[in-house]
C-alpha positions as a Markdown table, in Angstrom:
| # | Residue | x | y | z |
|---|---|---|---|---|
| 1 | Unk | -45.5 | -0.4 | 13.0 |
| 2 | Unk | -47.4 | 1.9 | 10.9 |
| 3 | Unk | -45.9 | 3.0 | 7.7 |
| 4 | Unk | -46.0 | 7.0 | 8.6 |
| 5 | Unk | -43.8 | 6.0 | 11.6 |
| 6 | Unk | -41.6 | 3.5 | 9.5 |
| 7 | Unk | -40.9 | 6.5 | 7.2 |
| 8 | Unk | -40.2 | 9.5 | 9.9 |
| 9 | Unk | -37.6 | 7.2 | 11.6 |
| 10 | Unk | -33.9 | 9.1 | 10.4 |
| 11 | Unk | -31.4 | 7.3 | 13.4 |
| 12 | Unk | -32.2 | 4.3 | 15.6 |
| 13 | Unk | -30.2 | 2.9 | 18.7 |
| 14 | Unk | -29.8 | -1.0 | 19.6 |
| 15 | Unk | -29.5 | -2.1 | 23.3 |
| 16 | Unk | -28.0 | -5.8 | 22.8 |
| 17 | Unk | -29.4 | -7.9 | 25.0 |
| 18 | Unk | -29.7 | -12.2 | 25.1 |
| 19 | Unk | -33.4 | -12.5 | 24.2 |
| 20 | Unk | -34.6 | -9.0 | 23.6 |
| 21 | Unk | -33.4 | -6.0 | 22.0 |
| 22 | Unk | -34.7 | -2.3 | 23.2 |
| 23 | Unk | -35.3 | -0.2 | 20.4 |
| 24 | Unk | -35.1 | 3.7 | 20.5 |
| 25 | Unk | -35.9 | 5.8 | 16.9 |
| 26 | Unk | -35.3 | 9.4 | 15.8 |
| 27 | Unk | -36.8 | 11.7 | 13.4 |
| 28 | Unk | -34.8 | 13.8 | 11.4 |
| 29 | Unk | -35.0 | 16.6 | 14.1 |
| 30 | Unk | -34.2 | 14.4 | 17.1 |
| 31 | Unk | -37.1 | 13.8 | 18.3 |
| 32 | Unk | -38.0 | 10.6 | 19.7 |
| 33 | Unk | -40.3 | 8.3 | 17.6 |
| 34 | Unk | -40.1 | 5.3 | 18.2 |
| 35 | Unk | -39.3 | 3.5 | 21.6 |
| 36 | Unk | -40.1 | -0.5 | 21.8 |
| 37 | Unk | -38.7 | -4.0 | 22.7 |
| 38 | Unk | -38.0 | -6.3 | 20.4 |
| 39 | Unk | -37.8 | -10.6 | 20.9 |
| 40 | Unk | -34.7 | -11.7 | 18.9 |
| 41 | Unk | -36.8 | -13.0 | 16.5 |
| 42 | Unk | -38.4 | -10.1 | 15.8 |
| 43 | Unk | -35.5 | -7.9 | 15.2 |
| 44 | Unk | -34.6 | -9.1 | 11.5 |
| 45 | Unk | -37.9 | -9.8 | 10.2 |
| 46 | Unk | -39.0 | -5.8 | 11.4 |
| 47 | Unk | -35.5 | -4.5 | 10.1 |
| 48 | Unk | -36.0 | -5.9 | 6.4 |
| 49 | Unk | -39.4 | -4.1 | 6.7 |
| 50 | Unk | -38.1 | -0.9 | 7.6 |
| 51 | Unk | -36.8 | 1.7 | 4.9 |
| 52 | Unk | -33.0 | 2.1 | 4.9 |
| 53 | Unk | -31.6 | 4.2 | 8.0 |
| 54 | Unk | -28.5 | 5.1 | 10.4 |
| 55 | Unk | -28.4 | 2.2 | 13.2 |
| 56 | Unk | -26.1 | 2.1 | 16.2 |
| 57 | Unk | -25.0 | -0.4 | 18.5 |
| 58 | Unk | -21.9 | -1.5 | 21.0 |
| 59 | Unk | -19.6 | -3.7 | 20.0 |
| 60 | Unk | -20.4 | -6.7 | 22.1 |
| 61 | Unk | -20.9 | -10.3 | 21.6 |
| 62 | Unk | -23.3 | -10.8 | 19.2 |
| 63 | Unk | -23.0 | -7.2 | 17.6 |
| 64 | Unk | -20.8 | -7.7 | 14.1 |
| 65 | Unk | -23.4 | -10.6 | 13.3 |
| 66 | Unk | -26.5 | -8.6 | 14.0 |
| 67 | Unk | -24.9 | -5.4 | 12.0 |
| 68 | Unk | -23.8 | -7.9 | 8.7 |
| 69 | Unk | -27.4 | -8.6 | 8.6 |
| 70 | Unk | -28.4 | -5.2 | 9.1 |
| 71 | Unk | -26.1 | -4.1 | 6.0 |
| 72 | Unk | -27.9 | -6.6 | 4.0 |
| 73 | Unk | -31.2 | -5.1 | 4.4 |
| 74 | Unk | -29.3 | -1.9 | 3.2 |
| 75 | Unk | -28.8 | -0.2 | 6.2 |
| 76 | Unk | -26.0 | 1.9 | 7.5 |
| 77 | Unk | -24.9 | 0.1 | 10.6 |
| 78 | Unk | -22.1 | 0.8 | 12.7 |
| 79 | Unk | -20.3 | -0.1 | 15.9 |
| 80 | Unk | -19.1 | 1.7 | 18.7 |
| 81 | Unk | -17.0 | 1.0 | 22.2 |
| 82 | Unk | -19.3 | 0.7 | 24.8 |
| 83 | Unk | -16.9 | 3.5 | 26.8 |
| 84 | Unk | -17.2 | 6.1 | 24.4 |
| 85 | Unk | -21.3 | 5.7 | 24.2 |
| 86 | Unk | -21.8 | 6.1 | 28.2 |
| 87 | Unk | -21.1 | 10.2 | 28.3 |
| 88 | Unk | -24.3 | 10.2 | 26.1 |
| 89 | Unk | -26.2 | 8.4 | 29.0 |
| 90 | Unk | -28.5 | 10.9 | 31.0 |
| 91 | Unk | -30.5 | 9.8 | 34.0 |
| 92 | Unk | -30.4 | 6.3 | 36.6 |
| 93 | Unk | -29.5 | 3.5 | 34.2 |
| 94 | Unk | -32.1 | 1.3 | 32.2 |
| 95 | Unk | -31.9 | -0.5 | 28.5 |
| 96 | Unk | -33.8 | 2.3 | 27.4 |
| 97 | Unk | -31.8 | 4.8 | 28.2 |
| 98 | Unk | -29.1 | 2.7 | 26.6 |
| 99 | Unk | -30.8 | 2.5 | 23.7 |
| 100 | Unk | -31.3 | 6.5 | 23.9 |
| 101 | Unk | -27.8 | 7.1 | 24.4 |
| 102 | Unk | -26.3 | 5.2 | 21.5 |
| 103 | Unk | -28.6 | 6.5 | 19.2 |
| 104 | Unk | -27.3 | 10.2 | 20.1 |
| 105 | Unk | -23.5 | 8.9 | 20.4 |
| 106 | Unk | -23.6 | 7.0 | 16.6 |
| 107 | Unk | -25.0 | 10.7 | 15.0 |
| 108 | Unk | -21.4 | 12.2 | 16.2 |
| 109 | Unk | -19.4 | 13.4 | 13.5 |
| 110 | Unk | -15.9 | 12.7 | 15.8 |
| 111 | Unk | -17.4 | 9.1 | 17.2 |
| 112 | Unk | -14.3 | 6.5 | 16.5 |
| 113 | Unk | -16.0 | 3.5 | 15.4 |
| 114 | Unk | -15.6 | -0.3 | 15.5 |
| 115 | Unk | -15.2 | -2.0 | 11.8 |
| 116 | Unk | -17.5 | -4.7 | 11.6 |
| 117 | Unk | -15.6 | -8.6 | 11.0 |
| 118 | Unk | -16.2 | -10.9 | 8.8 |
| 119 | Unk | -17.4 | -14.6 | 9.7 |
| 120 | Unk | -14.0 | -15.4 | 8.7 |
| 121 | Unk | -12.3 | -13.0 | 11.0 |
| 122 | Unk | -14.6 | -14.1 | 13.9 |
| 123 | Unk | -13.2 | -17.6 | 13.4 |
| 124 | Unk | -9.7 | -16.8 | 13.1 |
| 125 | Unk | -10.1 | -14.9 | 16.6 |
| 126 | Unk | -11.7 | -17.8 | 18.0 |
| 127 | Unk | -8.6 | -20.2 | 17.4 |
| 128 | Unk | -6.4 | -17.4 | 18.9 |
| 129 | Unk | -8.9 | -17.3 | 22.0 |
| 130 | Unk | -9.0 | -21.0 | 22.8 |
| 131 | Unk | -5.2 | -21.1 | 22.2 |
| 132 | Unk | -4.1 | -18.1 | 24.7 |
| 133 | Unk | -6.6 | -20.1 | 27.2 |
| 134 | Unk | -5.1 | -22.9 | 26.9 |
| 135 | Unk | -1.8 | -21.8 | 27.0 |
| 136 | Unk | -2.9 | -19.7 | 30.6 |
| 137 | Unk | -3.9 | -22.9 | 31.9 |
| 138 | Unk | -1.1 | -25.3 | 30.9 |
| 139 | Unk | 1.3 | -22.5 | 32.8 |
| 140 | Unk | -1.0 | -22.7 | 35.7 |
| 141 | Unk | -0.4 | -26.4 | 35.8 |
| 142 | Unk | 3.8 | -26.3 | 35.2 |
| 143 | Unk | 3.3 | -23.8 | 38.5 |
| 144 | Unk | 1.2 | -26.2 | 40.3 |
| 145 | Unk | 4.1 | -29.2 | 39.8 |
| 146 | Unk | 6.9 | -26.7 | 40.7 |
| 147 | Unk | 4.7 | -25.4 | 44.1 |
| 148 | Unk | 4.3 | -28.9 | 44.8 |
| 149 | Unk | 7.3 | -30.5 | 44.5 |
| 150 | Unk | 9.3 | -27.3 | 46.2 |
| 151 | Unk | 6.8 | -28.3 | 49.2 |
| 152 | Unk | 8.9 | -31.3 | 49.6 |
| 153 | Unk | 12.0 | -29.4 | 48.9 |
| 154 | Unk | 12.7 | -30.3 | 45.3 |
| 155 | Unk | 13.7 | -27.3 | 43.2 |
| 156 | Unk | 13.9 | -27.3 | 39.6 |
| 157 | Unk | 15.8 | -25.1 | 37.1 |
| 158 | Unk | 13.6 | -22.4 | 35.6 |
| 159 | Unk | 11.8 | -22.6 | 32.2 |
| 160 | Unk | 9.5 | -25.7 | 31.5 |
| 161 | Unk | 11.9 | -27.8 | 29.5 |
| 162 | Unk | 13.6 | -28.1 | 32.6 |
| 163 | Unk | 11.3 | -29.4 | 33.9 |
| 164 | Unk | 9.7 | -31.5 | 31.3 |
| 165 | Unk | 13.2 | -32.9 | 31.4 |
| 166 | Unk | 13.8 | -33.1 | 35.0 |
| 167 | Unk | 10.4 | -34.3 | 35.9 |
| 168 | Unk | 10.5 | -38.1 | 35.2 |
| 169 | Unk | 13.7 | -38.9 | 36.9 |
| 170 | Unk | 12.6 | -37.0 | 40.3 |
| 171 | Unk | 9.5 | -39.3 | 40.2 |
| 172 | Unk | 11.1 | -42.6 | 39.5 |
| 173 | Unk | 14.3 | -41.7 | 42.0 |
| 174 | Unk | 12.9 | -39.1 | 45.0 |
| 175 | Unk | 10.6 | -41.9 | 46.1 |
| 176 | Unk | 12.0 | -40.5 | 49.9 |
| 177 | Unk | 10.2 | -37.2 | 50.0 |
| 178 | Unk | 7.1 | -38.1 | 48.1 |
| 179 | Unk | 4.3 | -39.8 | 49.0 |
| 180 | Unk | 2.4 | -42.0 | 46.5 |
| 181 | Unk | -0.4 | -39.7 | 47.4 |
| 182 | Unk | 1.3 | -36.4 | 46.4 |
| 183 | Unk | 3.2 | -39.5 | 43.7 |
| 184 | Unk | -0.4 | -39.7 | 41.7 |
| 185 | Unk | -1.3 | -36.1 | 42.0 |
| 186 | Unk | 1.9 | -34.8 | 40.2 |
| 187 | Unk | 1.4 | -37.8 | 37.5 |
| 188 | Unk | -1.5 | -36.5 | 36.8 |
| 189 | Unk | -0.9 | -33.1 | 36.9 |
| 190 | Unk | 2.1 | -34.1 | 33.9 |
| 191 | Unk | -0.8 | -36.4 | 31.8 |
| 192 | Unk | -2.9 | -33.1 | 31.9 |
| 193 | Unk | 0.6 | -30.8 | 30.4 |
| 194 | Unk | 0.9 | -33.2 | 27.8 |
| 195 | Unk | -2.7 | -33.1 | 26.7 |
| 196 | Unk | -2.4 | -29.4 | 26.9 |
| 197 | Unk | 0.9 | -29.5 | 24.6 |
| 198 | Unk | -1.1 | -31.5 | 22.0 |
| 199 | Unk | -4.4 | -29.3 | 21.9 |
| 200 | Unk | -1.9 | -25.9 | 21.5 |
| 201 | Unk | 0.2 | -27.6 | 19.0 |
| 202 | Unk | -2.9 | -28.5 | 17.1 |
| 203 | Unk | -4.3 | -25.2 | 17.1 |
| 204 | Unk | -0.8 | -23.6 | 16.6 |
| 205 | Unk | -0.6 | -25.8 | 13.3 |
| 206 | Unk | -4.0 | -24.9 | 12.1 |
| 207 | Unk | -3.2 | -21.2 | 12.2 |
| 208 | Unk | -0.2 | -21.5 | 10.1 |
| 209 | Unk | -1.9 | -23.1 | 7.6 |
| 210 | Unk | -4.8 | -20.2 | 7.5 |
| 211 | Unk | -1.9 | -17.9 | 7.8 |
| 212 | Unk | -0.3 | -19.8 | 5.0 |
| 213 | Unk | -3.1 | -19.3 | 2.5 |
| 214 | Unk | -3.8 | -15.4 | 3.0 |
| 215 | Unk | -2.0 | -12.7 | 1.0 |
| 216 | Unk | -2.3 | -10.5 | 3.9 |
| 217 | Unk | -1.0 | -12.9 | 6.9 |
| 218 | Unk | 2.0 | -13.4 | 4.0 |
| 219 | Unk | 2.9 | -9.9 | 3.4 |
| 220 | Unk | 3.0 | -9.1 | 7.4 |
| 221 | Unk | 5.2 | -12.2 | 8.3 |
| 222 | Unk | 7.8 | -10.4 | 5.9 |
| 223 | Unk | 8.3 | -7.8 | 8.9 |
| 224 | Unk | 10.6 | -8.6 | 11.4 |
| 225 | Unk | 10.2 | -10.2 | 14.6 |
| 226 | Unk | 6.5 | -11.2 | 12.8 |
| 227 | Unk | 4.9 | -14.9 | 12.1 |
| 228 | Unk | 1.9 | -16.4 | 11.6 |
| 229 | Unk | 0.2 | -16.0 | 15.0 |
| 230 | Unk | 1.1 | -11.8 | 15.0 |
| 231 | Unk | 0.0 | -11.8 | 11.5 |
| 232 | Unk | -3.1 | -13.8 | 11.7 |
| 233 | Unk | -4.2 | -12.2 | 15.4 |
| 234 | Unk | -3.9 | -8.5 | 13.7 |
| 235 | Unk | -5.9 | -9.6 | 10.5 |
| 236 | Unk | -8.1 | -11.2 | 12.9 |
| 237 | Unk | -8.3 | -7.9 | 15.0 |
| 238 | Unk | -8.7 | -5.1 | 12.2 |
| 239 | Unk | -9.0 | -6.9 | 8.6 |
| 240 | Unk | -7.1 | -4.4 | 6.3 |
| 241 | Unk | -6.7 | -1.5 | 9.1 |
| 242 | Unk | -8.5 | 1.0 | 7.2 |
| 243 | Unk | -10.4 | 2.2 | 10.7 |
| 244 | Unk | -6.8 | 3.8 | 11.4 |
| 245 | Unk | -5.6 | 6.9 | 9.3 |
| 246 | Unk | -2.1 | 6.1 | 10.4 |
| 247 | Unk | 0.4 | 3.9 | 11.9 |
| 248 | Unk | 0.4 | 6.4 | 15.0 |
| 249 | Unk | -3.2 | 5.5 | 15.6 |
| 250 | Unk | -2.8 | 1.6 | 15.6 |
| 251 | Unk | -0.1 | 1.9 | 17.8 |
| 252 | Unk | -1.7 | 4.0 | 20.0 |
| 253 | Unk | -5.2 | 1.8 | 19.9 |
| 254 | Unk | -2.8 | -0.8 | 20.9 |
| 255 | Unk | -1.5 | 1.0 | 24.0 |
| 256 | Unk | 1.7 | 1.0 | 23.3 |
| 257 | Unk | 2.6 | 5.0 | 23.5 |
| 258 | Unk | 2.8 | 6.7 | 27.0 |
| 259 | Unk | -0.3 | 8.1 | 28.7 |
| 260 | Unk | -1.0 | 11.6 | 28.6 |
| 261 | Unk | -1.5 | 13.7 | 31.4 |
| 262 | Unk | -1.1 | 17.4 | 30.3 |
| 263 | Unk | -2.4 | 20.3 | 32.0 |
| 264 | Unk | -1.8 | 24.1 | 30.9 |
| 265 | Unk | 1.4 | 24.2 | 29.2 |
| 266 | Unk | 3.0 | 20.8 | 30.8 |
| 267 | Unk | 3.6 | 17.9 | 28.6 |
| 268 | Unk | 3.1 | 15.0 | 31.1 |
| 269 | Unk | 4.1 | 11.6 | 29.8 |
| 270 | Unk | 3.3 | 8.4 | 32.1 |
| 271 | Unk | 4.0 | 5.1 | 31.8 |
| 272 | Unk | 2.3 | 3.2 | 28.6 |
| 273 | Unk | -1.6 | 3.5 | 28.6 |
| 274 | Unk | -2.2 | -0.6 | 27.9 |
| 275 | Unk | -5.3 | 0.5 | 26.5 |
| 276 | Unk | -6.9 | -1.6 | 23.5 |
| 277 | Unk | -6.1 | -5.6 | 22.3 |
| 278 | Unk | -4.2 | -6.5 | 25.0 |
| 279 | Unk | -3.1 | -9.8 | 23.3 |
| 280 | Unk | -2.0 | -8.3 | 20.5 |
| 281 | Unk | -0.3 | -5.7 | 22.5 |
| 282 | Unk | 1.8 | -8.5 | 24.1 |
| 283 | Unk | 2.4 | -10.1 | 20.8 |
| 284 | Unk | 3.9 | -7.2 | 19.6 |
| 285 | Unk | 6.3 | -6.6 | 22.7 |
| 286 | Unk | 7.3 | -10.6 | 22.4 |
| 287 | Unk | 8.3 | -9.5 | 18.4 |
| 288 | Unk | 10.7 | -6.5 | 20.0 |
| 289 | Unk | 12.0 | -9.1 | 22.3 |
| 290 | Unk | 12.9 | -11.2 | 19.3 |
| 291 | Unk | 14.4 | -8.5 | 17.3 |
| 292 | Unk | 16.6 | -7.7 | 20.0 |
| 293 | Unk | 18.4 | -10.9 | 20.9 |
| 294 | Unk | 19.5 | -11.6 | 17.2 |
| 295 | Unk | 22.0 | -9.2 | 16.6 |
| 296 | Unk | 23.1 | -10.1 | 13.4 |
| 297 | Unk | 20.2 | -9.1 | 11.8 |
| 298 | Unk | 19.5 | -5.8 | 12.7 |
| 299 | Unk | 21.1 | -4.4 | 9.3 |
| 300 | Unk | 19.1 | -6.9 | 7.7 |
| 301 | Unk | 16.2 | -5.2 | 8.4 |
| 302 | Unk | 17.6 | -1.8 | 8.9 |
| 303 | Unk | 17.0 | -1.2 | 11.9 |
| 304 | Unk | 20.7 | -1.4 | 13.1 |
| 305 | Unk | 21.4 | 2.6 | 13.8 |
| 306 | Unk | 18.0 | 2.9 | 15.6 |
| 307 | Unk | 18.4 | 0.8 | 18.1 |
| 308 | Unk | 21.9 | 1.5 | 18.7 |
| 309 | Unk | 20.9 | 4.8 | 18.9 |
| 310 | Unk | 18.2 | 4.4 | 21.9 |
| 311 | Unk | 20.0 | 2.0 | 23.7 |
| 312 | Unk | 22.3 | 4.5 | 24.8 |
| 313 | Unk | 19.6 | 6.6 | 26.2 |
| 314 | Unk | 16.5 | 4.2 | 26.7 |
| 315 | Unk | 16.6 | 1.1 | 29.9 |
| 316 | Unk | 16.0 | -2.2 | 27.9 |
| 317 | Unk | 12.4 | -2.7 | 28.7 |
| 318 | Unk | 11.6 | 0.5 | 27.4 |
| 319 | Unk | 13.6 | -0.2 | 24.2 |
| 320 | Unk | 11.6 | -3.6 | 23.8 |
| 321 | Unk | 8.1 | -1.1 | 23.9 |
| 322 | Unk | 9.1 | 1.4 | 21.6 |
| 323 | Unk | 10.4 | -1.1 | 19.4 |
| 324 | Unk | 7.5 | -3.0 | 19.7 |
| 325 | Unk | 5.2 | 0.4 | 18.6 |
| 326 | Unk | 7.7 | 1.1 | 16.2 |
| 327 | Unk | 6.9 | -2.9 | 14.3 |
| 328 | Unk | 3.1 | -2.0 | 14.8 |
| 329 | Unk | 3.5 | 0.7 | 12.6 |
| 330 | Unk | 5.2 | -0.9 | 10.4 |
| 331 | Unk | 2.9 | -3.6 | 10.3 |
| 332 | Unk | -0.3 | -1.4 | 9.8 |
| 333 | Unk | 1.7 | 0.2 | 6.8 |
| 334 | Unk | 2.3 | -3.2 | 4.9 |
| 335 | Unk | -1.0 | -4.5 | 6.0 |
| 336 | Unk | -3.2 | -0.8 | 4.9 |
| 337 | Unk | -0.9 | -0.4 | 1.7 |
| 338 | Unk | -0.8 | -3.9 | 0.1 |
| 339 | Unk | 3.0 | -4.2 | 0.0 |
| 340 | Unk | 5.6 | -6.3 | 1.8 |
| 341 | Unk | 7.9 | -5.0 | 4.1 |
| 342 | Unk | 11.3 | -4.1 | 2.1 |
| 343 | Unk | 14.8 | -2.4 | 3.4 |
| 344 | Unk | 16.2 | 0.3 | 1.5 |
| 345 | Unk | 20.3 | 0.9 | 2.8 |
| 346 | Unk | 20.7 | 4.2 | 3.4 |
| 347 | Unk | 23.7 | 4.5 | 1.1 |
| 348 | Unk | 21.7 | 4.5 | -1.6 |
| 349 | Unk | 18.9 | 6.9 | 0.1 |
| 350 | Unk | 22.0 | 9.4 | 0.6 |
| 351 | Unk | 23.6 | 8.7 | -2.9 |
| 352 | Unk | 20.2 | 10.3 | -4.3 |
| 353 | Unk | 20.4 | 14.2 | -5.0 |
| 354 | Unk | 17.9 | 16.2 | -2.0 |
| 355 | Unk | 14.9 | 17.5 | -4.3 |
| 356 | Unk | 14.2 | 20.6 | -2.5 |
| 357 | Unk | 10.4 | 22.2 | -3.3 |
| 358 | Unk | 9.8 | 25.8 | -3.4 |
| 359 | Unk | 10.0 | 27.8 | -0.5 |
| 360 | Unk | 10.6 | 31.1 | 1.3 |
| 361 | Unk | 12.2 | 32.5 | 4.6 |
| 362 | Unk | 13.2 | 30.8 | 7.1 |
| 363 | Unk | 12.1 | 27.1 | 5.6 |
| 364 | Unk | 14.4 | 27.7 | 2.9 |
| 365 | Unk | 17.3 | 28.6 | 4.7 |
| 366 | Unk | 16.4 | 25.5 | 6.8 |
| 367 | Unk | 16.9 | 23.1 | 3.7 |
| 368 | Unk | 19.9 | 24.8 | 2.1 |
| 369 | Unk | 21.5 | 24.3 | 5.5 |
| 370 | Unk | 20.0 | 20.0 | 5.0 |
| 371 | Unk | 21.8 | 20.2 | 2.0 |
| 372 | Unk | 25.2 | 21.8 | 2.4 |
| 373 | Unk | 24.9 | 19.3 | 5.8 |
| 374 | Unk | 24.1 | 16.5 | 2.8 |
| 375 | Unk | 27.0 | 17.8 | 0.7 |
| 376 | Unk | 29.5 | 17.6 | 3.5 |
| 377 | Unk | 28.8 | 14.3 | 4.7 |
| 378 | Unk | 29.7 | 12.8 | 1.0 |
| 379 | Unk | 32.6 | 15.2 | 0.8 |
| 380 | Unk | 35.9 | 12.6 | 1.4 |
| 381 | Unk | 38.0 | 13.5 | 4.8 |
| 382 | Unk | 40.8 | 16.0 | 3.6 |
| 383 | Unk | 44.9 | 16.5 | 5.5 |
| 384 | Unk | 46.2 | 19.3 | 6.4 |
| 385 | Unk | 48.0 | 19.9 | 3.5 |
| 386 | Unk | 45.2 | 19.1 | 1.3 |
| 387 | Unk | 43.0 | 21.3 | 2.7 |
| 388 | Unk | 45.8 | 24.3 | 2.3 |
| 389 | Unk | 45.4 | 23.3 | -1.3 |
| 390 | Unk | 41.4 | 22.7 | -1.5 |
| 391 | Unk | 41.4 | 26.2 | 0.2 |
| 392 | Unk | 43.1 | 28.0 | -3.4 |
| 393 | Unk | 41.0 | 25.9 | -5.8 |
| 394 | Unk | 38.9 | 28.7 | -7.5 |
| 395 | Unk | 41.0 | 31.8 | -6.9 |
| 396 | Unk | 42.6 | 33.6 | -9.0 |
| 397 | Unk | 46.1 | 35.0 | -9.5 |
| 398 | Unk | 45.9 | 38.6 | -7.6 |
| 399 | Unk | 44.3 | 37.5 | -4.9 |
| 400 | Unk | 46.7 | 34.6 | -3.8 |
| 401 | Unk | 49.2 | 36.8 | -4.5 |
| 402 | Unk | 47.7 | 38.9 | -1.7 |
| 403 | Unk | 47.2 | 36.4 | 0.6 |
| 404 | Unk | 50.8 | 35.3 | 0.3 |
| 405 | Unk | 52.4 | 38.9 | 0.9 |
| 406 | Unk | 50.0 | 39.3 | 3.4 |
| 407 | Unk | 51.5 | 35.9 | 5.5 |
| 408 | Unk | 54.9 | 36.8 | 4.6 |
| 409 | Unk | 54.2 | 40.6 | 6.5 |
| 410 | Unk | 53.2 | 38.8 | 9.4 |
């Protein structure tokens, strides 16, 4: 590559690929200057040699090592969901074209983009990828041994420790109904659940200790319903948060707010739009679930009059969801400010005088209305004859005089 074309190229796009990358440049203009495909072991030795530029690329496997490397050569590379890139596409589809279109999409000034993880993070999402596999397959088995023994019309309670519990006496005693065929399959199918316990519990143990050691996995497993797989998946999934200007954002990257449909002037809510981690969506939803059964702690955490509140008006399940958006946002907020969740009562929020700031119109009538509404609610519940007598306090002599003649006429 000459060095007149090394310098001209502003913007390049990256088509991933297993052993060869497609390269397309722009100028500062937008005009395309370079359009080539690269071996894999080309692509950082022809990087370092190239002066520092924007570089985009979808975030697929492969995609946060390649752009750590890239930022060590000093370049500005970033990462962008491969569904946001493909309105950029124009023509039949080729690697080239790809290329073309994530090197228009990453110049966007609105394009949402992909943080890239650390080596660390990348690990800690491993262990939580082998774990939810193995967890999938060791319920696949428990279903297996239920199908198979209600084949021979042995039903079990529901939940696996019933059946880890069940299972040994229904092979030594219902020798009648199985045969030492279906005998050696079901065996087996129990030495393969108890290998699968051990590899989960190991894995299970080796998060808690990671989750143990980090300030951030710490400071999230002090909100409720939260332990050291929620904490260490999210720090896993988006390191400090700082992608997301707000809770609302994580919780709706998460999918856990209803999908919009809205047309003219129609607000059309759906059901949830799932969209995002979908194992750390369902992390979140088991946390609501856990918040929920116990009770006794829900003034603990302060969260007593809000969901007493909606479950008068919300069906269970939904309750569980936008509880569970409501602890993502919580979460984001511990994890994105650096501080651990804490409860303030609301006794001592409503003992504190309402500092109103300037205003005009109709905004202040609006807070002097908050606080006379503030005032009242600390104001001690009055009888009937006290109030006659709270009603005189400040008047003077003539006009209670007047009042009183005025009664006595009537």
């Amino acid at each position: 590559m000459s060095q007149k074309l090394s310098a001209a190229i502003a913007v390049i796009g990256i088509d991933i690929g297993k052993n060869s990358f497609h390269i397309v440049g722009h100028d500062q203009r937008g005009a395309i200057v370079l359009r080539q495909k690269w071996s894999r072991g080309q692509v950082e030795t022809r990087f370092a040699n190239l002066p520092p530029c924007l570089i985009g690329m979808e975030a697929c496997v492969g995609a946060h090592h390649l752009s750590r490397k890239l930022q060590i050569f000093g370049h500005d590379a970033r990462l962008m969901p491969a569904k946001y890139v493909r309105p950029y596409s124009k023509g039949q589809k080729n690697d080239f074209r790809d290329a073309e279109a994530i090197c228009e999409a990453v110049q966007r000034p609105t394009m949402r983009f992909v943080a890239t993880k650390t080596a660390d993070q990348l690990d800690l999402q491993a262990l939580h990828r082998v774990r939810d596999r193995l967890v999938g397959q060791r319920t696949g088995v428990i279903n297996q041994i239920r199908a198979f023994l209600l084949e021979r019309g042995i039903a079990v309670r529901q939940g696996p420790h019933s059946l880890r519990s069940e299972l040994p006496n229904i092979l030594a005693t219902r020798t009648d109904v199985l045969s030492p065929r279906m005998f050696r399959i079901i065996e087996a199918l129990a030495g393969d659940w108890r290998r699968l316990d051990e590899r989960i519990d190991g894995l299970s143990s080796e998060i808690e200790t990671l989750a143990d050691h980090d300030q951030a996995c710490e400071r999230l497993m002090t909100v409720p319903g939260i332990g050291p797989i929620i904490s260490s998946a999210m720090v896993a999934a988006i390191g400090t948060g700082d992608v997301f200007s707000k809770g609302r954002d994580f919780g709706a990257w998460l999918g856990l707010v209803p999908k919009q449909i809205s047309t003219g002037d129609r607000t059309i809510l759906g059901k949830i739009s799932r969209r995002g981690n979908r194992y750390l969506r369902a992390l979140f939803v088991q946390a609501a679930w856990v918040v929920l059964v116990r009770v006794k702690r829900w003034e603990r955490y302060g969260l007593k009059s809000w969901i007493e509140a909606a479950k008068k008006r919300l069906h269970h399940n939904v309750l569980a969801i936008a509880l569970a958006n409501k602890l993502a946002r919580i979460a984001w907020a511990v994890l994105n400010k650096g501080r651990a969740f804490e409860c303030v009562k609301t006794e001592e929020m409503a003992s504190r005088r309402l500092i109103l700031a300037p205003c005009s119109g109709s905004s202040r009538r609006g807070l002097a209305a908050i606080e006379q509404d503030v005032r009242t609610a600390r104001r001690p519940a009055l009888t009937a004859p006290a109030r006659g007598a709270f009603a005189l306090v400040g008047r003077d002599e003539g006009t209670t005089t007047k009042h009183e003649q005025r009664n006595s006429a009537k």
